[in-house]
C-alpha positions as a LaTeX table, in Angstrom:
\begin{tabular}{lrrr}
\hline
Residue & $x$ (\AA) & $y$ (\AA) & $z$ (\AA) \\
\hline
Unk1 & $-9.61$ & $-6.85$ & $-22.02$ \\
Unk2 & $-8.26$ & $-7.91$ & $-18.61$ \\
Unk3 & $-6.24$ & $-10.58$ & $-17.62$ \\
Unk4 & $-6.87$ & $-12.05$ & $-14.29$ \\
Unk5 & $-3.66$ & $-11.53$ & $-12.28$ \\
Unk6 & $-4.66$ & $-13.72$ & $-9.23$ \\
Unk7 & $-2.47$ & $-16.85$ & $-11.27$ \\
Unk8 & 0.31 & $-15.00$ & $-10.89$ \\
Unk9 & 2.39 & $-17.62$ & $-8.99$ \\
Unk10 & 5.41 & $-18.18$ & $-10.72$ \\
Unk11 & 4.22 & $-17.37$ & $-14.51$ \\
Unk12 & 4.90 & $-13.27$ & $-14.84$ \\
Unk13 & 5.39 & $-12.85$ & $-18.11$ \\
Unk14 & 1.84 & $-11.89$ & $-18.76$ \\
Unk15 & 2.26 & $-8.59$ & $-17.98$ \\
Unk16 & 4.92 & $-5.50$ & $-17.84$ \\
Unk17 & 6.09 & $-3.19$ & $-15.04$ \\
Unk18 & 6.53 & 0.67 & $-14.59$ \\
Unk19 & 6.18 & 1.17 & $-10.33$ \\
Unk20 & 6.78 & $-1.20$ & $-7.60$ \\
Unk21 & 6.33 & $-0.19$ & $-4.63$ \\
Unk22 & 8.14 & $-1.62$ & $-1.21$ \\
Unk23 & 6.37 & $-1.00$ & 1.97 \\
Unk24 & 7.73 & $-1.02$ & 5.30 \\
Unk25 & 6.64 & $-0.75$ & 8.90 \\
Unk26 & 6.94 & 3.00 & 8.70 \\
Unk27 & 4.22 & 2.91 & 5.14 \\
Unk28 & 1.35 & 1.83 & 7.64 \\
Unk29 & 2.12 & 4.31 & 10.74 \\
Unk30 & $-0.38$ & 7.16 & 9.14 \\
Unk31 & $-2.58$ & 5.05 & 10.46 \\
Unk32 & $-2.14$ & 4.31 & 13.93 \\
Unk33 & $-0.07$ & 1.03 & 13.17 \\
Unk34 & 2.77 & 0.64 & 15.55 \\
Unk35 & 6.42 & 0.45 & 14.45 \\
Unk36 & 8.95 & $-2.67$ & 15.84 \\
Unk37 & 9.42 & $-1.30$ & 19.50 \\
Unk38 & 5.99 & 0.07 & 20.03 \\
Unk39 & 4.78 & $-3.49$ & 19.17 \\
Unk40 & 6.90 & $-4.96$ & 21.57 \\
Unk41 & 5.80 & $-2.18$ & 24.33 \\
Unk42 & 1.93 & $-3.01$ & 22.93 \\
Unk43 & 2.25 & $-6.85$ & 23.15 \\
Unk44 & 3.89 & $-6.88$ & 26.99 \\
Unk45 & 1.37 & $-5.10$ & 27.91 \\
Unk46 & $-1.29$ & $-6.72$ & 26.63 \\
Unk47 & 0.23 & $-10.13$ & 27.79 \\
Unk48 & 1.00 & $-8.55$ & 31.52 \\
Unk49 & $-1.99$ & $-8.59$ & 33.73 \\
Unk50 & $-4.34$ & $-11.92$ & 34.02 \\
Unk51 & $-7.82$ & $-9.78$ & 34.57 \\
Unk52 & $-7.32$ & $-7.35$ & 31.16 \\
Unk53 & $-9.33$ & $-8.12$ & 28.39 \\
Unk54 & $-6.43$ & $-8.58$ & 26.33 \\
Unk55 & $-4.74$ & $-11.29$ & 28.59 \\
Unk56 & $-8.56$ & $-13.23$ & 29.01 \\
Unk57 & $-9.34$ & $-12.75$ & 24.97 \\
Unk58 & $-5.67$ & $-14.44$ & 24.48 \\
Unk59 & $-6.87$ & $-17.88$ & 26.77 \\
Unk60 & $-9.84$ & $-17.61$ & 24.49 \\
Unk61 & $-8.53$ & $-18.34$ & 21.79 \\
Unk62 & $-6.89$ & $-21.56$ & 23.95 \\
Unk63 & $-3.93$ & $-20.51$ & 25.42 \\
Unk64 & $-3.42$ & $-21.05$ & 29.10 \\
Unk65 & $-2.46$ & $-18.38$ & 31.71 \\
Unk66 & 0.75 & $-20.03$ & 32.47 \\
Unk67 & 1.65 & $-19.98$ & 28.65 \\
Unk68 & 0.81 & $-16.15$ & 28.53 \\
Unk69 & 2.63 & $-15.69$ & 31.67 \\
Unk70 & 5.58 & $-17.56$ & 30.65 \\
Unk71 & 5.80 & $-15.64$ & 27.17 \\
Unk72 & 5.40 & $-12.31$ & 28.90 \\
Unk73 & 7.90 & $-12.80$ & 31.30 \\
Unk74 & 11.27 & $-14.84$ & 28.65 \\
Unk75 & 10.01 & $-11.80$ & 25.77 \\
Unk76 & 10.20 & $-9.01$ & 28.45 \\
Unk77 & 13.67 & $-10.28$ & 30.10 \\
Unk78 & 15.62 & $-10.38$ & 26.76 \\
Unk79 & 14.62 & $-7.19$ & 26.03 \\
Unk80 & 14.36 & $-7.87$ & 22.86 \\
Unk81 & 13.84 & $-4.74$ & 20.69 \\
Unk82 & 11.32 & $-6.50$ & 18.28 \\
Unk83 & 9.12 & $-9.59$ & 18.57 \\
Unk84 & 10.96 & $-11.13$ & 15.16 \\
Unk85 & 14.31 & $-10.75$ & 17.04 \\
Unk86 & 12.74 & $-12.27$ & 20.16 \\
Unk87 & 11.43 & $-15.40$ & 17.97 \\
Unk88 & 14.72 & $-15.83$ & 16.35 \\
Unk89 & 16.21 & $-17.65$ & 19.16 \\
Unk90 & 12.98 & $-19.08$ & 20.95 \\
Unk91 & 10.81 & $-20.50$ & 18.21 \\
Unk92 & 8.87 & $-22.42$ & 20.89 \\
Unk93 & 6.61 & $-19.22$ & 21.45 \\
Unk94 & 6.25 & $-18.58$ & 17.74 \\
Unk95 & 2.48 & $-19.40$ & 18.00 \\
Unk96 & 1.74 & $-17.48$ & 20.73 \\
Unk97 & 3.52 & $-14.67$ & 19.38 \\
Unk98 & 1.05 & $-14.73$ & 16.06 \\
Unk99 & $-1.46$ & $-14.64$ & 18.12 \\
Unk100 & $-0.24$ & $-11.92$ & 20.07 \\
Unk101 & 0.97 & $-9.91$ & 16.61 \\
Unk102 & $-2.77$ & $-10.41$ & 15.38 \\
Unk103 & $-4.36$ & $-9.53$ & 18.69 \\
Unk104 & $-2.75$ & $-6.29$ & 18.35 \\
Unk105 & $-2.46$ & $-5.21$ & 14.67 \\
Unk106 & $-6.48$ & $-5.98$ & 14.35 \\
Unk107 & $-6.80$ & $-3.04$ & 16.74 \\
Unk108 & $-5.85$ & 0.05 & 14.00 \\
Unk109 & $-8.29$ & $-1.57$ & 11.75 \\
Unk110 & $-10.42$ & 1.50 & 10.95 \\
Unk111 & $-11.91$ & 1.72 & 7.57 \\
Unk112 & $-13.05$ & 5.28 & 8.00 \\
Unk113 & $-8.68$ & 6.29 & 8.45 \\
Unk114 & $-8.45$ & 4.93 & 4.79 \\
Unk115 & $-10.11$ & 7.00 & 3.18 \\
Unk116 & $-8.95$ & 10.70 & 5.92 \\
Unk117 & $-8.24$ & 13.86 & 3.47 \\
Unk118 & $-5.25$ & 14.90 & 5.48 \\
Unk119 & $-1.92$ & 12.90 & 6.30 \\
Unk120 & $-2.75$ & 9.54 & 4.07 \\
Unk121 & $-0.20$ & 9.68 & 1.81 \\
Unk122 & $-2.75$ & 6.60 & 0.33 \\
Unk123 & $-4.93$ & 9.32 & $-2.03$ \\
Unk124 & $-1.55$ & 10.00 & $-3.52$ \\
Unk125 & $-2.06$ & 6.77 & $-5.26$ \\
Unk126 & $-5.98$ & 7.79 & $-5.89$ \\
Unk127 & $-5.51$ & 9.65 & $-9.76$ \\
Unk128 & $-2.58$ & 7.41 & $-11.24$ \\
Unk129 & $-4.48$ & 4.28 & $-10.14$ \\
Unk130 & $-7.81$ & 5.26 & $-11.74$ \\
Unk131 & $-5.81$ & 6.52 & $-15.19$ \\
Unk132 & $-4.13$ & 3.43 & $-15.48$ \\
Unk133 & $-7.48$ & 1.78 & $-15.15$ \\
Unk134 & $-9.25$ & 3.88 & $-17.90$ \\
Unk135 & $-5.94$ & 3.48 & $-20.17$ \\
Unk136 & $-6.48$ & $-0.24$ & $-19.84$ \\
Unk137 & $-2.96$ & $-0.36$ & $-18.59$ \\
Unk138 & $-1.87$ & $-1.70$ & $-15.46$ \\
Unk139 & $-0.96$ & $-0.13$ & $-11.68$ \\
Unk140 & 1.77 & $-0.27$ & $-9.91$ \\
Unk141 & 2.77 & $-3.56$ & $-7.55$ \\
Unk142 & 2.71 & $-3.08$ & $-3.72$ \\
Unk143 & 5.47 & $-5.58$ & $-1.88$ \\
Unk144 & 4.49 & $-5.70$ & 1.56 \\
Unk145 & 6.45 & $-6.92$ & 4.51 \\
Unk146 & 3.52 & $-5.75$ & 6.33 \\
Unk147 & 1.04 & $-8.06$ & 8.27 \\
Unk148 & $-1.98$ & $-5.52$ & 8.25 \\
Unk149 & $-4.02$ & $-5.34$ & 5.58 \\
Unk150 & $-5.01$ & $-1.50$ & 4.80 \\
Unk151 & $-2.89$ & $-0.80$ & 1.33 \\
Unk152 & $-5.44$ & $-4.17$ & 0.17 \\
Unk153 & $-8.32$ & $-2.26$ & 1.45 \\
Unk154 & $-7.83$ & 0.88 & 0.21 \\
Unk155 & $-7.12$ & 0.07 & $-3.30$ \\
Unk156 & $-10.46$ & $-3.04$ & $-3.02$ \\
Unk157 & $-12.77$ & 0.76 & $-2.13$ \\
Unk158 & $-10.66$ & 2.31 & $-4.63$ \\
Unk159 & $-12.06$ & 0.05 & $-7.36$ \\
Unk160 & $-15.43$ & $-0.53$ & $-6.22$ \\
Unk161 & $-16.15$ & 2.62 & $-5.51$ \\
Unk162 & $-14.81$ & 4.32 & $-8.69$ \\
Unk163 & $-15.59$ & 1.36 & $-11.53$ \\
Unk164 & $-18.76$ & $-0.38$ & $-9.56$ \\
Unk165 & $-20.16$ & $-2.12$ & $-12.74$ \\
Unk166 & $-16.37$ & $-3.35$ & $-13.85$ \\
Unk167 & $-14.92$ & $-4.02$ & $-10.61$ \\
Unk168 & $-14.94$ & $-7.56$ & $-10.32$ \\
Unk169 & $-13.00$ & $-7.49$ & $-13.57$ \\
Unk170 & $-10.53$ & $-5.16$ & $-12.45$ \\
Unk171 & $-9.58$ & $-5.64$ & $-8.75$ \\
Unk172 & $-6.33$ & $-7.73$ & $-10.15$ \\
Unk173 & $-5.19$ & $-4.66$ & $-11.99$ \\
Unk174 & $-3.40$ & $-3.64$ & $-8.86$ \\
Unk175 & $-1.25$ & $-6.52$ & $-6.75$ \\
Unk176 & $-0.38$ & $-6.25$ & $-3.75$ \\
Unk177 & 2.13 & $-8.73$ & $-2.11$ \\
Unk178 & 2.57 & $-10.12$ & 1.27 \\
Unk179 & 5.89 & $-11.29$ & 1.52 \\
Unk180 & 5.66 & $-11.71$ & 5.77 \\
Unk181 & 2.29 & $-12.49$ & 5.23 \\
Unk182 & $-1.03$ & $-11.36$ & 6.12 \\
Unk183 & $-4.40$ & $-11.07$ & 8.77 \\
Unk184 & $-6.54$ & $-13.06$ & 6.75 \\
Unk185 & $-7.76$ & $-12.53$ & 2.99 \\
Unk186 & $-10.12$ & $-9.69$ & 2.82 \\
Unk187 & $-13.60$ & $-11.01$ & 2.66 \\
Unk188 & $-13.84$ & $-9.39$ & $-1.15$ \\
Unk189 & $-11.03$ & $-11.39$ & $-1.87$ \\
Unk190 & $-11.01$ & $-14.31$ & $-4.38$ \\
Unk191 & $-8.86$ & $-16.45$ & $-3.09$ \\
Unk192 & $-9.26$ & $-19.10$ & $-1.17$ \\
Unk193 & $-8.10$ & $-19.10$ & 2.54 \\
Unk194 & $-9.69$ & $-17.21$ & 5.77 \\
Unk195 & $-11.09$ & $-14.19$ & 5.44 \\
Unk196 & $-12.17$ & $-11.20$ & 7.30 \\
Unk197 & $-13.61$ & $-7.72$ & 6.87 \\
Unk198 & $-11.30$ & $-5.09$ & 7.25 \\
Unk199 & $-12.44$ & $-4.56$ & 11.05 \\
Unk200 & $-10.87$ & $-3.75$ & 14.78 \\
Unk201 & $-14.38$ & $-5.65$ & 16.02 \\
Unk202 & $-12.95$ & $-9.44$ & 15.60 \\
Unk203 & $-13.27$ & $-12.40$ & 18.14 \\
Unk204 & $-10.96$ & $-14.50$ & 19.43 \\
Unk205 & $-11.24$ & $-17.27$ & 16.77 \\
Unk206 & $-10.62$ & $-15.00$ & 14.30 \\
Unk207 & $-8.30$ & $-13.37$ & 15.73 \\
Unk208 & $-6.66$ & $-16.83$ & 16.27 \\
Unk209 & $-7.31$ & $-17.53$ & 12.34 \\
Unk210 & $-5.88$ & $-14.26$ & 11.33 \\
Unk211 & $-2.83$ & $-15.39$ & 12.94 \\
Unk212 & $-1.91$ & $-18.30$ & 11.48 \\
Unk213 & $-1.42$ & $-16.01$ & 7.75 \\
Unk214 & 1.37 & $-14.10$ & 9.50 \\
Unk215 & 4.93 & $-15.57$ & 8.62 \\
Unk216 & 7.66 & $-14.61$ & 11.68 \\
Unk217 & 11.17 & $-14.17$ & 9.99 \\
Unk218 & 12.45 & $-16.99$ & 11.57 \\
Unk219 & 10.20 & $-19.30$ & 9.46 \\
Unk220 & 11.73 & $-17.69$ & 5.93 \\
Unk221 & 15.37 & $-18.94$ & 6.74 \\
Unk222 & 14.92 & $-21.83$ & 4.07 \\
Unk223 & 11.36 & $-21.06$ & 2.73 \\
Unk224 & 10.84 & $-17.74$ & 1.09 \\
Unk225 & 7.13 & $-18.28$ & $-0.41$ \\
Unk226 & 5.39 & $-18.23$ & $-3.65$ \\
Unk227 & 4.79 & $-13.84$ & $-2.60$ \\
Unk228 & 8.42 & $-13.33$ & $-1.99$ \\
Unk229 & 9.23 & $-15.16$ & $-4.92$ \\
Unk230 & 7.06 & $-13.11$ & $-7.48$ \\
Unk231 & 8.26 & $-10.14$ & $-5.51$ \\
Unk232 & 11.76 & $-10.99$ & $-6.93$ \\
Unk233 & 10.73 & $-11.24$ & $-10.44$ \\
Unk234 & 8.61 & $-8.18$ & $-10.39$ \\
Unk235 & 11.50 & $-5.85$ & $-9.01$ \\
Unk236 & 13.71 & $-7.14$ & $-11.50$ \\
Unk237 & 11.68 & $-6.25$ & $-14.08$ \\
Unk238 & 10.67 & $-2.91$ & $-12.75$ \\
Unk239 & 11.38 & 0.32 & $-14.40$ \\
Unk240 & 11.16 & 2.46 & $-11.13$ \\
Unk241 & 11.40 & 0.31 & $-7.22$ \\
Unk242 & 10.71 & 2.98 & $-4.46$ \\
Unk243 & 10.76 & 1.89 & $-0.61$ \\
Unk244 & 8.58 & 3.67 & 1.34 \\
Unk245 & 8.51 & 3.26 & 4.96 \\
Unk246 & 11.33 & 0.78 & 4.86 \\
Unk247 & 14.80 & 0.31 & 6.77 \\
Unk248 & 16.82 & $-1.28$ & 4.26 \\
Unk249 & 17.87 & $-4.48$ & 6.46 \\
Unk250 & 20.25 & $-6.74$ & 4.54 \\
Unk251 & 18.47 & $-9.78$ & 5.32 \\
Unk252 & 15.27 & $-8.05$ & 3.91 \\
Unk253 & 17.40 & $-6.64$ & 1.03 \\
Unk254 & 18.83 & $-10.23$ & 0.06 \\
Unk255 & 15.23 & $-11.73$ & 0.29 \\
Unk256 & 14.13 & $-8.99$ & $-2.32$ \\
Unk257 & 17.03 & $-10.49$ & $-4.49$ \\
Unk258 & 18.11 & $-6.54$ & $-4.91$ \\
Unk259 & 21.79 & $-6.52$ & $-3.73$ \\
Unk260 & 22.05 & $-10.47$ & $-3.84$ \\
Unk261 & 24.33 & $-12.23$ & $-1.78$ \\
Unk262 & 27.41 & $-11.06$ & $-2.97$ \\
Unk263 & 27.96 & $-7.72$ & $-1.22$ \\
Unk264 & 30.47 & $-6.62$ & $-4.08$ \\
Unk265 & 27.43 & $-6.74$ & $-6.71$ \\
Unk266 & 25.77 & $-3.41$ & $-6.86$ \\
Unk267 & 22.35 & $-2.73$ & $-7.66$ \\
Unk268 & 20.97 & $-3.35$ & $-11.01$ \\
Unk269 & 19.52 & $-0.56$ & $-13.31$ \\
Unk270 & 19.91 & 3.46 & $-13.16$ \\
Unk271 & 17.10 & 5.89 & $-12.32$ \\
Unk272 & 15.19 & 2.94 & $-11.20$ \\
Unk273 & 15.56 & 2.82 & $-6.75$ \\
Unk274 & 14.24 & 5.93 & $-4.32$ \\
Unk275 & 13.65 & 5.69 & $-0.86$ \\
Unk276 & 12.05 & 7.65 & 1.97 \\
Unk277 & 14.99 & 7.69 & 4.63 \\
Unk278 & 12.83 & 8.86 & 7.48 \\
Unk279 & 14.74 & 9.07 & 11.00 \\
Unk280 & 17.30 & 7.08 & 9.24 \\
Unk281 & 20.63 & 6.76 & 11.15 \\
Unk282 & 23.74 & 8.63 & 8.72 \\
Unk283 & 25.91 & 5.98 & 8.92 \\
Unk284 & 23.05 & 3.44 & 7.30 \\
Unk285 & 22.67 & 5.97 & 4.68 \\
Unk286 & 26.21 & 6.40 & 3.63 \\
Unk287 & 26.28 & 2.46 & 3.62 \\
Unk288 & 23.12 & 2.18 & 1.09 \\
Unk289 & 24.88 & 4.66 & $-1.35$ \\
Unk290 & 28.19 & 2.75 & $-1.16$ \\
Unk291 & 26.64 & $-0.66$ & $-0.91$ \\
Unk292 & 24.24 & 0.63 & $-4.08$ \\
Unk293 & 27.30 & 2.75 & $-6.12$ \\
Unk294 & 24.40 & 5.26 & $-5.93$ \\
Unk295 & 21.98 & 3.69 & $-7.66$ \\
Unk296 & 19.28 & 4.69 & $-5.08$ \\
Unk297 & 18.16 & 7.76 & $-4.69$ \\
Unk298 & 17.01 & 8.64 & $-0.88$ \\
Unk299 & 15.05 & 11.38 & 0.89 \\
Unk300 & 16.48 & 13.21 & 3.40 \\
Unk301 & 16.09 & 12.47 & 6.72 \\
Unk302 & 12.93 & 14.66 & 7.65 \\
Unk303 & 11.37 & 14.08 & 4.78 \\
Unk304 & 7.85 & 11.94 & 5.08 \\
Unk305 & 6.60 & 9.84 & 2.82 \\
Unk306 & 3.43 & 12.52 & 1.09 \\
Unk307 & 6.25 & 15.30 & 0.54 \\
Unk308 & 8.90 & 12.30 & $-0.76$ \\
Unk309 & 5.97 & 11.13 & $-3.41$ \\
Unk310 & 5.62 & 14.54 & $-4.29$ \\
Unk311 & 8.79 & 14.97 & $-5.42$ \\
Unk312 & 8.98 & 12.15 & $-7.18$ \\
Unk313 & 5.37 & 13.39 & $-8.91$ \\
Unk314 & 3.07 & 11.32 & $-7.35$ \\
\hline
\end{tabular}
């Protein structure tokens, strides 16, 4: 029978771990979801003109025209490459900035993408997923540093759709963990919190609601989170860790508790990290494999993330 894995929190010992998987900005772009500059780009330009829709929908949700203005113009002359770098040094805007993020993001929210036959490397998932299930053993964990939401909707449609008389009792079989945060609960979840339908049709409240789930890196200095902290735990009891989408930042790295904070401490376990390496610069590569003695294994450079599960028999 089941356990409930919703009480995760900081009690893991109730279950075991083959495959966790680490998701990056890159695990999401299938589907329309824009990467660290093209979010910056996204969110100027939404922020820019006082008559768009985006601009009016943003006072909606109570912010006044000179705040937007103000925003636009201090994020737009640091030229900051990403809006976490940008909020590292001027946490005053940190609110607006959520809301911004959320405004945004809620845009690639298209449940009918989730479920496209070609270039979703999600279906990849589809046939280990449902064996585990009718093994009564458990699926892989998903860390997230993602805001969006679709890896929790896919696998929610997954289960529903595949087990719909046992799915209640089996939606915790797969966790997924939000370690930056998240839009807003799914309305299927359990737990309590705001929630939303997986939707790009949201108004400004909840877009406004959504965006008080997302956690901006420069709130994590000194508070990591219950997620983050299970996160942890789970890799270091993983058989197999494989990043996907990811780009290996130290800070993100240390959070994960992976290389730790002594640089001269190499990576625990063999056979047990992979990692897309996607448009990766060389010289970040060559540091991974020295920083990790070569305990991860990556993908070359052009390799996506369907053809980088394949090899790795997914």
């Amino acid at each position: 029978m089941w356990e409930s894995g919703k009480n995760y929190h900081f009690d893991i010992g109730w279950r075991g771990y083959n495959t966790v998987f680490v998701l990056g900005a890159g695990a999401s772009y299938h589907l329309g979801y824009p990467l660290g500059n093209q979010l910056s780009d996204n969110i100027l330009n939404n922020t820019r003109d006082p008559s768009s829709d985006s601009f009016k929908m943003l006072e909606g949700m109570g912010f006044s025209g000179d705040e937007i203005k103000t925003f636009h113009e201090q994020f737009r002359k640091t030229v900051a490459p990403t809006i976490d770098e940008f909020l590292s040094r001027r946490e005053e805007f940190v609110k607006i900035a959520r809301a911004a993020i959320a405004q945004e993001l809620i845009k690639y929210e298209e449940p009918n993408l989730l479920q496209r036959r070609s270039d979703n490397w999600y279906l990849l998932l589809r046939t280990k997923i449902i064996e585990a299930i009718e093994q009564n053993q458990y699926g892989p964990v998903f860390v997230t540093f993602n805001y969006d939401r679709s890896i929790d909707k896919f696998l929610t449609d997954l289960i529903f759709s595949n087990f719909p008389k046992r799915a209640e009792s089996l939606i915790d079989t797969t966790q997924v963990l939000h370690v930056h945060g998240r839009l807003g609960y799914l309305d299927t979840d359990k737990q309590n919190g705001f929630k939303r339908e997986y939707s790009s049709n949201a108004t400004a409240e909840q877009i406004l609601q959504s965006s008080e789930g997302i956690r901006v890196i420069s709130e994590l200095e000194h508070d990591y989170g219950k997620e983050m902290q299970v996160a942890q735990a789970v890799i270091a009891k993983a058989k197999k860790v494989i990043f996907l989408g990811f780009g290996y930042d130290d800070t993100n790295l240390d959070r994960l508790r992976i290389n730790g904070f002594d640089r001269n401490k190499p990576w625990d376990g063999e056979d047990k990290y992979y990692g897309t390496a996607f448009k990766l610069d060389p010289k970040r590569i060559e540091e991974l494999r020295k920083e990790s003695e070569g305990r991860i294994f990556l993908g070359k450079a052009q390799t996506v993330i369907p053809d980088f599960l394949g090899e790795l028999g997914w």
